[in-house]
Every structure is written in C-alpha cells, then in structure tokens.
C-alpha positions, 0 to 999 in steps of 0.5 A: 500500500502506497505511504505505508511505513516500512518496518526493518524486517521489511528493509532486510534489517537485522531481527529485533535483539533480546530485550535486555533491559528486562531485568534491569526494569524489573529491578527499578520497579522492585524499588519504587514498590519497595520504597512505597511499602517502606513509606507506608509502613514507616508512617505508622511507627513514625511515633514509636521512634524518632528514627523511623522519620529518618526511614519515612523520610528517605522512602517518601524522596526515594519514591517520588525520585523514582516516580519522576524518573519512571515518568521521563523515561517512559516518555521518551518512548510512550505516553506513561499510562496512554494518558495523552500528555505532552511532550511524552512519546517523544522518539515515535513522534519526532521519528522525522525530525529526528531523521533529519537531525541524525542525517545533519549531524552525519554530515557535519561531523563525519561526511564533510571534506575536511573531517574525512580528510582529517581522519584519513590523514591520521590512518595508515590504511596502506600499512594496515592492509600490507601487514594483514596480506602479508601475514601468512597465519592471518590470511591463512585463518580468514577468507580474504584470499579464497573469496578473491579466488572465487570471485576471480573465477566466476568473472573469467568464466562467465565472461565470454572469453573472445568479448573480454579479450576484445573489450581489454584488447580495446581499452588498452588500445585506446589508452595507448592511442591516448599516449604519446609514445615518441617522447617516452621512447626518447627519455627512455634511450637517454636513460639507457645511454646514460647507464651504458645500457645501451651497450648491450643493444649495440651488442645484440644489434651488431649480432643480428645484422651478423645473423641477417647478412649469414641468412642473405648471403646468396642475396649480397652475391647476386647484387655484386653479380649484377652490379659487375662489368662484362670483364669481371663476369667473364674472368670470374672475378665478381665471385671473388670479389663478392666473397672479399665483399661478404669476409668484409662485412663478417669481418667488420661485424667481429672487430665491432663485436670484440673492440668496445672502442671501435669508431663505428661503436661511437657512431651507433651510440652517436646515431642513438642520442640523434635518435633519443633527441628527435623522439623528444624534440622533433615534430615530424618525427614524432609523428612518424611515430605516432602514425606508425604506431596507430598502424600498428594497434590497426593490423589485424595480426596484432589483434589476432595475437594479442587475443591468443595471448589474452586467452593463455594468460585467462586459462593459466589464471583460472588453473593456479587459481583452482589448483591452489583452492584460491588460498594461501598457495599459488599464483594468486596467493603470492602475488597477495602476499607479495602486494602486502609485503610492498605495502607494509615495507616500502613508505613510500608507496604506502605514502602513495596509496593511502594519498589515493585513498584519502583523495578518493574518500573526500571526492567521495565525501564532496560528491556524494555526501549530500545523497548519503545523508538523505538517504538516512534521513529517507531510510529512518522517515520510511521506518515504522515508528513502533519498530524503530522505538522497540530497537533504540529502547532495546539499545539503550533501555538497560542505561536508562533503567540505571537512571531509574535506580539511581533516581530513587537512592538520590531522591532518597538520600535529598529527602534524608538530608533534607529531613536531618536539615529540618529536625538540626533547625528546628 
C-alpha cells in the first residue's frame, strides 16, 4: 500500500535483539514498590521512634525520585499510562525530525571534506592492509584470499572469453592511442645511454645484422653479380670479389663485436642520442611515430595475437587459481602476499596509496555526501515508528533503567538530608 511505513524486517534489517533491559526494569520497579511499602509502613511507627522519620523520610524522596524518573523515561518512548500528555512519546513522534537531525549531524561531523580528510590523514590504511596480506597465519585463518579466488573465477568464466579479450584488447588500445609514445621512447634511450645500457643493444644489434647478412648471403652475391662489368663476369672475378665483399662485412661485424672502442661503436651510440633527441624534440618525427604506431594497434595480426595471448594468460589464471583452492598457495596467493609485503615495507608507496585513498574518500565525501545523508534521513522517515522505538529502547533501555535506580537512592538520600536539615533547625 502506497505511504505505508516500512518496518526493518521489511528493509532486510537485522531481527529485533533480546530485550535486555528486562531485568534491569524489573529491578527499578522492585524499588519504587519497595520504597512505597517502606513509606507506608514507616508512617505508622513514625511515633514509636524518632528514627523511623529518618526511614519515612528517605522512602517518601526515594519514591517520588523514582516516580519522576519512571515518568521521563517512559516518555521518551510512550505516553506513561496512554494518558495523552505532552511532550511524552517523544522518539515515535519526532521519528522525522529526528531523521533529519541524525542525517545533519552525519554530515557535519563525519561526511564533510575536511573531517574525512582529517581522519584519513591520521590512518595508515596502506600499512594496515600490507601487514594483514602479508601475514601468512592471518590470511591463512580468514577468507580474504579464497573469496578473491572465487570471485576471480566466476568473472573469467562467465565472461565470454573472445568479448573480454576484445573489450581489454580495446581499452588498452585506446589508452595507448591516448599516449604519446615518441617522447617516452626518447627519455627512455637517454636513460639507457646514460647507464651504458645501451651497450648491450649495440651488442645484440651488431649480432643480428651478423645473423641477417649469414641468412642473405646468396642475396649480397647476386647484387655484386649484377652490379659487375662484362670483364669481371667473364674472368670470374665478381665471385671473388663478392666473397672479399661478404669476409668484409663478417669481418667488420667481429672487430665491432670484440673492440668496445671501435669508431663505428661511437657512431651507433652517436646515431642513438640523434635518435633519443628527435623522439623528444622533433615534430615530424614524432609523428612518424605516432602514425606508425596507430598502424600498428590497426593490423589485424596484432589483434589476432594479442587475443591468443589474452586467452593463455585467462586459462593459466583460472588453473593456479583452482589448483591452489584460491588460498594461501599459488599464483594468486603470492602475488597477495607479495602486494602486502610492498605495502607494509616500502613508505613510500604506502605514502602513495593511502594519498589515493584519502583523495578518493573526500571526492567521495564532496560528491556524494549530500545523497548519503538523505538517504538516512529517507531510510529512518520510511521506518515504522513502533519498530524503530522497540530497537533504540532495546539499545539503550538497560542505561536508562540505571537512571531509574539511581533516581530513587538520590531522591532518597535529598529527602534524608533534607529531613536531618529540618529536625538540626528546628
């Protein structure tokens, strides 16, 4: 039925808990009885000894303390008695404005930026989680890693294989369209020639053009045949001559390979600062390489072969994942365990995610702290007033019964002292 309050078993709430200030309840009623008794009983004997004032005294404060603490109590959650009194019923009757009172407290003490900010700068979280991953006996006792594993698979599985290689194959696709890769190819030869990485490609660079020219042999004869005169072709003398040619070139590749001061060595690593500079700072080469690589992500036998490699590495997740009962062992264990490890050990990095997570939750806060606030004040207004008052006098029913009893000994002890006062001055 439309505007009909919703209770909170109906919202998926957790059942109401044992009434546990029942004992408690009984108790302060057990005293205000007994307070009455005492009171009617000692007003007989008040002339038998003077002491049994004091008593009369004491119960007569005790009782109305305690009626008067009764009264307040109930009030907050009934009318005391069904009598329409006001001001009583207080929680059932406010539920609304209460709603909007707890929504607004939320979020000016815990969902504005500078509060989340405040809190999250104070939290290791990074360092948290790194020790709790990388503890062998914590992760080995909880679910973390098998509900990981779990749902690892499912999403593998479920997915069709082809669809999601093609959609990451597309999102990866796009990110490098977006990168610029001319300059990072730059920055990343100065670096190498910096440390003397470069070295090593020179070596393999000179053993490759060794490898191509032993594979073409008979390609550089027939260019030295075809480029030779008349004369020489008839001598015999062009074969010769192509095989001085190709002894050269081994010959040169050999004194290259050994020699790592050999002058054509300076003019590799001479030709790869030229070409780190032009990645970086040439326009036209930059986008000679741009195009290229645009040419690149659109052949069909890059699609083709990332698809392959995109399916081994689905296969080879899900079989480490179900080998190792998706805890504590293989694949994805480790690299859990090896996540925890950086992220206890390395500040930096834990400087670094819990940055992130601070950024995250404020933009969260900023965002969509209004929304989360409503949705309180909606979700209590939508409450059934009934059920919403048994929950909060469940919770906190048992404290306010201490008041109870602690009103009825401390309007006990004012009357006494208020008894002893009059009977000093009169």
């Amino acid at each position: 039925m439309a505007g009909k309050p919703e209770t909170l078993s109906s919202l998926g709430a957790a059942p109401l808990p044992p009434d546990r200030a029942r004992v408690m309840r009984r108790t302060a009623t057990g005293m205000l009885v007994l307070m009455a008794a005492i009171f009617i009983a000692s007003g007989r004997w008040l002339d038998l000894h003077p002491a049994w004032g004091y008593v009369h005294a004491f119960a007569e404060a005790a009782m109305v303390g305690g009626l008067a603490d009764w009264f307040a109590v109930t009030a907050l959650f009934r009318r005391p008695l069904g009598l329409p009194i006001p001001h009583t019923a207080i929680i059932p009757e406010n539920k609304d404005r209460i709603a909007d009172t707890m929504a607004g407290f939320l979020r000016e003490n815990f969902l504005t930026p500078q509060v989340v900010a405040r809190r999250m700068g104070a939290m290791n979280l990074a360092g948290a989680v790194g020790s709790y991953l990388a503890d062998p006996k914590a992760m080995q006792d909880s679910r973390v890693r098998v509900g990981a594993g779990e749902l690892a698979v499912e999403v593998l599985e479920s997915l069709d294989p082809e669809r999601l290689g093609t959609q990451v194959r597309a999102g990866l696709a796009a990110q490098i369209e977006k990168l610029e890769v001319a300059p990072l190819i730059g920055g990343m030869l100065d670096a190498m020639i910096e440390d003397g990485r470069h070295k090593l490609i020179i070596d393999k660079i000179i053993r490759w053009a060794g490898l191509v020219l032993e594979d073409n042999e008979q390609m550089v004869r027939d260019m030295v045949h075809k480029r030779a005169n008349a004369v020489l072709r008839f001598t015999g003398l062009d074969e010769r001559l192509a095989n001085s040619v190709i002894d050269g070139l081994y010959k040169l590749l050999a004194e290259v390979l050994v020699d790592p001061e050999h002058p054509l060595r300076d003019k590799i690593e001479e030709g790869l600062h030229e070409l780190a500079r032009g990645m970086r700072e040439d326009p036209e080469m930059q986008a000679r390489v741009e195009r290229m690589k645009v040419e690149l992500l659109k052949n069909p036998a890059i699609a083709d072969w990332w698809q392959a490699v995109w399916e081994r590495i689905r296969a080879r997740l899900i079989k480490s994942i179900r080998e190792s009962g998706g805890a504590g062992k293989g694949y994805l264990g480790e690299t859990l365990a090896e996540l925890g490890g950086a992220l206890r050990d390395d500040l930096r990095l834990q400087q670094q995610v819990n940055r992130f997570a601070r950024r995250t939750a404020v933009g969260v806060a900023q965002r969509y702290g209004d929304q989360i606030v409503q949705l309180v004040s909606e979700t209590v207004r939508r409450w059934d007033a009934t059920t919403l008052t048994d929950r909060v006098e469940s919770a906190v029913g048992r404290d306010l019964q201490f008041i109870r009893i602690n009103g009825t000994l401390v309007g006990g002890l004012v009357g006494l002292t208020i008894h002893f006062m009059s009977e000093m001055l009169g």
